[in-house]
N, CA, C and O atoms as a GROMACS GRO file, in nm:
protein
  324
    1UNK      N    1   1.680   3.239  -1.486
    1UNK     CA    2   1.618   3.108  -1.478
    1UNK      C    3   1.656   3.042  -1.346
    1UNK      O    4   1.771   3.042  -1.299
    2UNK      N    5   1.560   2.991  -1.295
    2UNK     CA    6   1.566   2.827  -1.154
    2UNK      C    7   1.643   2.796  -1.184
    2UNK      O    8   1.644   2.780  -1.306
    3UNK      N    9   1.784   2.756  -1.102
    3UNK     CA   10   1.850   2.620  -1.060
    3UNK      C   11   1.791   2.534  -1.006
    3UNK      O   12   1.794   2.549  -0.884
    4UNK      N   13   1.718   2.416  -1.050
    4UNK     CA   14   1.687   2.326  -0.968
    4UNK      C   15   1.761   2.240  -0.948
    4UNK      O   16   1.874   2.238  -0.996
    5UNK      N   17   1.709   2.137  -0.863
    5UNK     CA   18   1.842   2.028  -0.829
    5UNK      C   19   1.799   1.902  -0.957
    5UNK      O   20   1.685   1.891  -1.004
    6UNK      N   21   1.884   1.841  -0.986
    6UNK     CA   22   1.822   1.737  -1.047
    6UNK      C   23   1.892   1.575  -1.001
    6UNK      O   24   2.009   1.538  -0.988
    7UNK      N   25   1.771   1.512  -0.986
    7UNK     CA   26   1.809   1.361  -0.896
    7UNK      C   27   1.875   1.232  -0.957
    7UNK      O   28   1.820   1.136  -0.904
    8UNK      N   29   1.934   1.207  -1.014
    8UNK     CA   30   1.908   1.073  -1.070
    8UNK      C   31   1.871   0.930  -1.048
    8UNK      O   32   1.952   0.841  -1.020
    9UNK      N   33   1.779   0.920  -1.058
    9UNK     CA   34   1.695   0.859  -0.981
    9UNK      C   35   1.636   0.676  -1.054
    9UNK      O   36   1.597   0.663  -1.170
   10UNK      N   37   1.644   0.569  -0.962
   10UNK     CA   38   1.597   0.436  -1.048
   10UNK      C   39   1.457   0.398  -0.983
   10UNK      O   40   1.430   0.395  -0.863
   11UNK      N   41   1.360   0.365  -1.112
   11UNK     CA   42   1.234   0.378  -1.119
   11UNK      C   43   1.203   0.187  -1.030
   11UNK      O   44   1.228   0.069  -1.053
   12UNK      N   45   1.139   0.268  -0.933
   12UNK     CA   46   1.041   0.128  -0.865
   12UNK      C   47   0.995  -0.024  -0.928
   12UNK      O   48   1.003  -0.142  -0.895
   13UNK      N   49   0.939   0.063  -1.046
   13UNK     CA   50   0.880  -0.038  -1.129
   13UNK      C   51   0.961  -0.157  -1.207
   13UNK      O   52   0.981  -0.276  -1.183
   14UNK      N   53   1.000  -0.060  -1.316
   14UNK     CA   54   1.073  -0.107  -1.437
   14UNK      C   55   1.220  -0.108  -1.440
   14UNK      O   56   1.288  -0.167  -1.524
   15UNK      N   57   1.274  -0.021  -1.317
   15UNK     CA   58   1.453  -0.048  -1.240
   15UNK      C   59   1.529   0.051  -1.369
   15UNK      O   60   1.651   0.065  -1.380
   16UNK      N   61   1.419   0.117  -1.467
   16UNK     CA   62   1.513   0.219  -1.591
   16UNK      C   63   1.530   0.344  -1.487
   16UNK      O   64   1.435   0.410  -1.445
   17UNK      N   65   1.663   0.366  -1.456
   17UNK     CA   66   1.731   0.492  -1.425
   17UNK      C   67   1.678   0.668  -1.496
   17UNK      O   68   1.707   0.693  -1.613
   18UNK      N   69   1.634   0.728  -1.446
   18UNK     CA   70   1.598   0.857  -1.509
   18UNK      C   71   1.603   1.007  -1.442
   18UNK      O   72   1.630   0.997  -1.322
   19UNK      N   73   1.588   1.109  -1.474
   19UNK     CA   74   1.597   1.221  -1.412
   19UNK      C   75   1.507   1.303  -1.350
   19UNK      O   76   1.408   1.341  -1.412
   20UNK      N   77   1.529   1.339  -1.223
   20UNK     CA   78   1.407   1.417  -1.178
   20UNK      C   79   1.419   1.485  -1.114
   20UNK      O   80   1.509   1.464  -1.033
   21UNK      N   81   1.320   1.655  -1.097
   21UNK     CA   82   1.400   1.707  -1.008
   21UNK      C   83   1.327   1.735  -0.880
   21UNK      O   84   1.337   1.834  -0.808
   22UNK      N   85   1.241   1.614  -0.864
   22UNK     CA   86   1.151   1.602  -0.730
   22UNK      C   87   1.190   1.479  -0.656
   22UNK      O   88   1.167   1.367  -0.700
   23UNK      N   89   1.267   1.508  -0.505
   23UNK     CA   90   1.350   1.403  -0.454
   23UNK      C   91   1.274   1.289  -0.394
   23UNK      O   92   1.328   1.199  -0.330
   24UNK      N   93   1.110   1.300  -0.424
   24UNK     CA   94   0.982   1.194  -0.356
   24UNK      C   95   0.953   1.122  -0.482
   24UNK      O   96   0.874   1.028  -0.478
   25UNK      N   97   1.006   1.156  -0.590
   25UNK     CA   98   0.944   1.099  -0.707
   25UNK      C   99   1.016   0.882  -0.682
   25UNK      O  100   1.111   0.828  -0.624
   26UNK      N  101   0.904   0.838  -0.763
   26UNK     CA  102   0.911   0.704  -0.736
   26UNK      C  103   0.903   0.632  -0.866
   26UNK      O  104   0.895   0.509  -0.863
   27UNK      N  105   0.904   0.681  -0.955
   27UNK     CA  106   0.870   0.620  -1.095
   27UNK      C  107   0.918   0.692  -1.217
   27UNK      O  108   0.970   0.803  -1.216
   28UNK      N  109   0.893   0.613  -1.330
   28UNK     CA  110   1.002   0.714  -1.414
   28UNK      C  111   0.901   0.790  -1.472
   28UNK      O  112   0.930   0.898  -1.523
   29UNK      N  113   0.775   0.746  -1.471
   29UNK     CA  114   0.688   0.798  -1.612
   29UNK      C  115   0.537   0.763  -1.569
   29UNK      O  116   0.501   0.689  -1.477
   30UNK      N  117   0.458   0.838  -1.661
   30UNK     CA  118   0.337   0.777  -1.601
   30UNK      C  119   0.258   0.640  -1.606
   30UNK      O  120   0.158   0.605  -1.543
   31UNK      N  121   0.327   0.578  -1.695
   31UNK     CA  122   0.287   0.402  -1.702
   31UNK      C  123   0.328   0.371  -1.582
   31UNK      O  124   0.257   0.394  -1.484
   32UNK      N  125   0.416   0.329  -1.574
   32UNK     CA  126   0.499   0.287  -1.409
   32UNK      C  127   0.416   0.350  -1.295
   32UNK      O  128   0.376   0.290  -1.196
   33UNK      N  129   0.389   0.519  -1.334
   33UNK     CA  130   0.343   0.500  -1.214
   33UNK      C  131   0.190   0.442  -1.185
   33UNK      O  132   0.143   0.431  -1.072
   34UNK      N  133   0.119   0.408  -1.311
   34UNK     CA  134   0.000   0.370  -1.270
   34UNK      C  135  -0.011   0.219  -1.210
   34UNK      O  136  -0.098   0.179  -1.133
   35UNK      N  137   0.100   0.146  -1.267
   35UNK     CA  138   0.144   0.015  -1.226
   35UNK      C  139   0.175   0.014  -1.048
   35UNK      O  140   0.120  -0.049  -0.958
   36UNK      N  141   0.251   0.080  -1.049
   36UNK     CA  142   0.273   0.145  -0.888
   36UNK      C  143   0.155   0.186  -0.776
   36UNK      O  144   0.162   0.173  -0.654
   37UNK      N  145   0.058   0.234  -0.848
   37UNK     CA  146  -0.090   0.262  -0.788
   37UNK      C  147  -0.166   0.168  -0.788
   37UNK      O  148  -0.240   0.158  -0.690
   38UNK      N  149  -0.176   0.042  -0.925
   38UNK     CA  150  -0.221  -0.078  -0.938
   38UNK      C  151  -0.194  -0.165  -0.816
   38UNK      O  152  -0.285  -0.227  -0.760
   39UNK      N  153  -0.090  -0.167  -0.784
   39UNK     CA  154  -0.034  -0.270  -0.705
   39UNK      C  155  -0.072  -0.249  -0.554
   39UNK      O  156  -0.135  -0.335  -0.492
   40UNK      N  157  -0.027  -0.120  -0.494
   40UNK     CA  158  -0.062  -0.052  -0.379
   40UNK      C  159  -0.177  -0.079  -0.377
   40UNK      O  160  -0.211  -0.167  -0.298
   41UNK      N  161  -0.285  -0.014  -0.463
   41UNK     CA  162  -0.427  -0.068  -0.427
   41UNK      C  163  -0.476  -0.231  -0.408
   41UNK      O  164  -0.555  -0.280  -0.327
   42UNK      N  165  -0.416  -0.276  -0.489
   42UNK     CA  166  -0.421  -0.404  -0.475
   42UNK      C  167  -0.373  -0.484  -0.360
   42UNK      O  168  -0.448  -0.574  -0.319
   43UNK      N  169  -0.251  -0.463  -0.297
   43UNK     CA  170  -0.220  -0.485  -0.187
   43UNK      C  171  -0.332  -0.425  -0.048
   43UNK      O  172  -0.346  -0.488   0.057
   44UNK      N  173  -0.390  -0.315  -0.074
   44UNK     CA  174  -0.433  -0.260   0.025
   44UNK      C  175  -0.611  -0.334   0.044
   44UNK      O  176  -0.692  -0.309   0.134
   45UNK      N  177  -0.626  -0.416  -0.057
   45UNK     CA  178  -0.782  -0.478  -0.088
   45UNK      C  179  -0.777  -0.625  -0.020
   45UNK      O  180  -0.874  -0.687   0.023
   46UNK      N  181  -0.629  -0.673  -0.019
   46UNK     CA  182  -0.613  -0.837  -0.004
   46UNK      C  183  -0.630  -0.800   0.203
   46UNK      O  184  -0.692  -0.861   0.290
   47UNK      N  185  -0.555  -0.692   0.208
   47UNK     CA  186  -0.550  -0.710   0.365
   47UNK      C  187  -0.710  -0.681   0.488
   47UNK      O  188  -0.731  -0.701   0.607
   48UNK      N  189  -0.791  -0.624   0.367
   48UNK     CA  190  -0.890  -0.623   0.452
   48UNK      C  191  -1.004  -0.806   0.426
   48UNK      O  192  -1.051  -0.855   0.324
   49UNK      N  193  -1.007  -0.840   0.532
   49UNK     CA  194  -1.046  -0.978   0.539
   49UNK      C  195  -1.190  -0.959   0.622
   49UNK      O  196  -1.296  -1.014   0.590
   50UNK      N  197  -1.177  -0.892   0.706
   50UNK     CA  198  -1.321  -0.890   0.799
   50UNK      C  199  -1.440  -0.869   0.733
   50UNK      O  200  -1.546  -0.920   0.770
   51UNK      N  201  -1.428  -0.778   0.616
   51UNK     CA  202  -1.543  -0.739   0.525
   51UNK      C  203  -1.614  -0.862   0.438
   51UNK      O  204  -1.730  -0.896   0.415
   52UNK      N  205  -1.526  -0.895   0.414
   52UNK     CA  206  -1.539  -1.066   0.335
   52UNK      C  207  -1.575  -1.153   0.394
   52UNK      O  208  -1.620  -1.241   0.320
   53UNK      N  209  -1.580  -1.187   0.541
   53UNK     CA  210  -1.561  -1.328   0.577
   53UNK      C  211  -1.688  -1.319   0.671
   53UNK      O  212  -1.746  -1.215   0.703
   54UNK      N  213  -1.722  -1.458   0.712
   54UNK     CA  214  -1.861  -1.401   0.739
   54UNK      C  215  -1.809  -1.427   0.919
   54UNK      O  216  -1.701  -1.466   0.964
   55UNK      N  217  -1.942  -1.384   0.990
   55UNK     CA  218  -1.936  -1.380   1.113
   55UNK      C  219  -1.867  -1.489   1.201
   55UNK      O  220  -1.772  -1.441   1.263
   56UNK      N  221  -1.881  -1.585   1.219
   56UNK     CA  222  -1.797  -1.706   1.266
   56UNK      C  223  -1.660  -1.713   1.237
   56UNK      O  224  -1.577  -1.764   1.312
   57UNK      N  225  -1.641  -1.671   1.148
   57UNK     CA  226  -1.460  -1.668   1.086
   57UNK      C  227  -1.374  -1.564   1.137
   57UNK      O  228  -1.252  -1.567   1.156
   58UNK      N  229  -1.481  -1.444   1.162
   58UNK     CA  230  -1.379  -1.306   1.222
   58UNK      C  231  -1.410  -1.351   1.380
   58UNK      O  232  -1.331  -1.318   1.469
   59UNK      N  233  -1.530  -1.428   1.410
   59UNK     CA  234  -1.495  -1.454   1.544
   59UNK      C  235  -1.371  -1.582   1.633
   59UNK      O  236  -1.335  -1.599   1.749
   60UNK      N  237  -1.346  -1.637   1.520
   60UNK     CA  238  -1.284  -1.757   1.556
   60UNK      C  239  -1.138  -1.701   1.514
   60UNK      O  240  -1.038  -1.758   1.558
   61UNK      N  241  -1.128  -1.594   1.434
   61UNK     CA  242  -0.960  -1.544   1.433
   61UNK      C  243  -0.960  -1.403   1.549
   61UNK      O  244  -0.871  -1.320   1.534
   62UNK      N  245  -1.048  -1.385   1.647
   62UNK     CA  246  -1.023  -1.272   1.705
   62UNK      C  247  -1.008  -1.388   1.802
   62UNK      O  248  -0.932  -1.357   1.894
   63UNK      N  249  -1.059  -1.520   1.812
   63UNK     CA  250  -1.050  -1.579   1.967
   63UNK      C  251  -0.902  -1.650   1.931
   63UNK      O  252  -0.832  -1.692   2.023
   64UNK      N  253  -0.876  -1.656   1.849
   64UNK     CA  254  -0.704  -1.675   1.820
   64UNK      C  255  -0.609  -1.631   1.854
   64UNK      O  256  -0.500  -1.670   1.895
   65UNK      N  257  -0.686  -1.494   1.822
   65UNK     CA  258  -0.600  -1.394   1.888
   65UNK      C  259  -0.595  -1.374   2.023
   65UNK      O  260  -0.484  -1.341   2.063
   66UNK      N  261  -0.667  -1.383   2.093
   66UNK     CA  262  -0.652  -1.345   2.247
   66UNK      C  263  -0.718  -1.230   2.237
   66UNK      O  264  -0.685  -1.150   2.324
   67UNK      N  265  -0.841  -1.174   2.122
   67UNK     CA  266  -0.919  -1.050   2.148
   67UNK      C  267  -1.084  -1.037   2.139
   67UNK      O  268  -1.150  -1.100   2.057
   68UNK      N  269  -1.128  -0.966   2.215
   68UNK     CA  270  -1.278  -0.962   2.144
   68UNK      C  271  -1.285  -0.908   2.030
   68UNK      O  272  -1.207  -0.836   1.966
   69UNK      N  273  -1.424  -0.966   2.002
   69UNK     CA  274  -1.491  -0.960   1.836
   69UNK      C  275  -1.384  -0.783   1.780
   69UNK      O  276  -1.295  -0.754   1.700
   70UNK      N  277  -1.485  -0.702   1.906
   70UNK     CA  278  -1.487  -0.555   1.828
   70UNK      C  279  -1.307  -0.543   1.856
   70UNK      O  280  -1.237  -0.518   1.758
   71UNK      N  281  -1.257  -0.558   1.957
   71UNK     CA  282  -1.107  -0.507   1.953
   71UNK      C  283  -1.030  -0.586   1.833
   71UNK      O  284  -0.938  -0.535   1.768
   72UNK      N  285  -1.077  -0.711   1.814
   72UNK     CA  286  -1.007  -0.718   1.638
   72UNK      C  287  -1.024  -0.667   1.566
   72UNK      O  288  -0.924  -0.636   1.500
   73UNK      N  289  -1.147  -0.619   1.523
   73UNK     CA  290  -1.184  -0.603   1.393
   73UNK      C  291  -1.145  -0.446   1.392
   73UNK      O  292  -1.126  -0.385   1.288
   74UNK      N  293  -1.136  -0.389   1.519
   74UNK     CA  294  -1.073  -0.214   1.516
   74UNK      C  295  -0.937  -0.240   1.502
   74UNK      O  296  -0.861  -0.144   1.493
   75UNK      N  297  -0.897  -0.348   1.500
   75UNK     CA  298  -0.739  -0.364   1.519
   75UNK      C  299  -0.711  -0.382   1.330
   75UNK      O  300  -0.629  -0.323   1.261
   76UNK      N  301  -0.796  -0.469   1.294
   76UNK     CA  302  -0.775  -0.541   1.165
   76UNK      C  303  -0.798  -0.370   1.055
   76UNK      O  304  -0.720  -0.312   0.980
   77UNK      N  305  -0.922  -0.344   1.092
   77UNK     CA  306  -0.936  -0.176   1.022
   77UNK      C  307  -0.854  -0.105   1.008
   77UNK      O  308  -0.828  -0.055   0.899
   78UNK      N  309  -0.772  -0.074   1.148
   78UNK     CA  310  -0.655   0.028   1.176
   78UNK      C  311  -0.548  -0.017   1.044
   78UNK      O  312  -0.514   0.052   0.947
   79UNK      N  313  -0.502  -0.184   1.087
   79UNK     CA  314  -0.381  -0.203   1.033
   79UNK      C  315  -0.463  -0.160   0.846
   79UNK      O  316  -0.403  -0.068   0.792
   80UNK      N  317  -0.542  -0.199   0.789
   80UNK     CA  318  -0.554  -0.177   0.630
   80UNK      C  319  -0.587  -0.035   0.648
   80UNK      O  320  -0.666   0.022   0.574
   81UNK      N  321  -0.535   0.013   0.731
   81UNK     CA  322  -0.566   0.252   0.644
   81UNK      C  323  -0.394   0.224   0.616
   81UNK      O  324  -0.325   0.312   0.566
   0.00000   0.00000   0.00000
């Protein structure tokens, strides 16, 4: 039989301590981890703003910025991948 290693490891979510023997693992179980995917996605929906907002608004936060229209909005794209 495998020796594997085994991690003991505290879950992202819910902070319950558990065992694993994959050292990338992030969660204890699969609830948590869907909570964990919930959130990430969710975080990753709030940061895109350009899609939402209408033309005048992405132009008046790119002239904020010190950029043209298109170099924000390639800037704003980049940062939400």
């Amino acid at each position: 039989m495998l020796n594997s290693k085994v991690y003991i490891k505290k879950c992202i979510i819910c902070g319950k301590t558990y065992e694993s023997i994959s050292a990338r693992a992030l969660t204890c179980g699969k609830p948590c981890r869907n909570e964990y995917h919930r959130r990430k996605d969710r975080e990753k929906r709030s940061v895109k703003t350009c899609r939402n907002s209408t033309l005048d608004d992405v132009l008046r936060k790119a002239r904020e910025a010190g950029m043209s229209y298109g170099k924000y909005v390639a800037t704003v794209e980049r940062i939400a991948k």
